[in-house]
N, C-alpha and C positions, 0 to 999 in steps of 0.2 A: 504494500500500500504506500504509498505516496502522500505523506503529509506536510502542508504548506501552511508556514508562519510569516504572517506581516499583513501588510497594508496597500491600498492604491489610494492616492490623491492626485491633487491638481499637477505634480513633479512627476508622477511616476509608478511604477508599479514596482515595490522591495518584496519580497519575498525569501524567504530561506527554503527549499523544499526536503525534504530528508526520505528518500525511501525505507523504509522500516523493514523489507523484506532484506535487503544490505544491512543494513545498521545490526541486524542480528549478528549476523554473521562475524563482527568486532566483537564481541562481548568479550575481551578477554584486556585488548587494548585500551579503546576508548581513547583515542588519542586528540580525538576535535574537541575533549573537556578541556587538556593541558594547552593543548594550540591556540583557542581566543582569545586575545588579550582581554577583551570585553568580557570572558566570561558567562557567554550567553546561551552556554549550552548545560544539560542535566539530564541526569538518566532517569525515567519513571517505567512502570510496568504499564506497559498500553490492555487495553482491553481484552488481549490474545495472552496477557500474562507473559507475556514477551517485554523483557528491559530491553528500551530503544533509548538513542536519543531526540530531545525536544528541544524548541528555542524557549527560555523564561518566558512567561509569562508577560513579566514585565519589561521586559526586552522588545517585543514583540511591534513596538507602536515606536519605535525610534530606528528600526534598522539599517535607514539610509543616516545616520545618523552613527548609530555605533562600529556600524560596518565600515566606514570611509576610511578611517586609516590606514585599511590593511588593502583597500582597495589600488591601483597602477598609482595615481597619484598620491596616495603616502609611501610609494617608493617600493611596494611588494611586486613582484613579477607573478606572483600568485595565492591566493588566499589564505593565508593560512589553516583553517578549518575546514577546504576541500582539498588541501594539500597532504594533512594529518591521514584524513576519512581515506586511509585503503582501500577500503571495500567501493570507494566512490558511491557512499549515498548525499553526500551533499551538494547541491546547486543553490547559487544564487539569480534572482531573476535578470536583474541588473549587471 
């Protein structure tokens, strides 16, 4: 399953998406927790009783926002927390 955290306004559409059928597959890692500098990720049991990862809650309504640092213009050549994510469950929409 395919789940998408964020927002669309009048700038844009933020998104984080995370595949939870991937993200299982890490459970041993979990390397996108240590790699945000934001801190914007957490592990919970989704509804399949499967530990995924999710964006906070509170995270969720600022992403173009917490996200820019790490984005080409603060100097990354790649995300760090699709970088970490092995198993590549993370996208960002932006």
């Amino acid at each position: 399953m395919i789940a998408n955290y964020g927002y669309k306004d009048g700038s844009g559409e933020y998104y984080i998406s995370i595949d939870t059928d991937k993200c299982i597959d890490c459970a041993a890692e979990r390397a996108c927790l240590k790699a945000c500098p934001q801190q914007m990720f957490e592990i919970i049991t989704d509804d399949y009783d499967d530990e995924v990862a999710w964006v906070k809650k509170e995270k969720t309504r600022a992403l173009a926002y917490d996200c820019a640092d790490c984005k080409p213009a603060g100097g990354y050549t790649g995300l760090p927390c699709t970088t970490a994510c092995t198993p590549g469950a993370i996208k960002h929409s932006w």
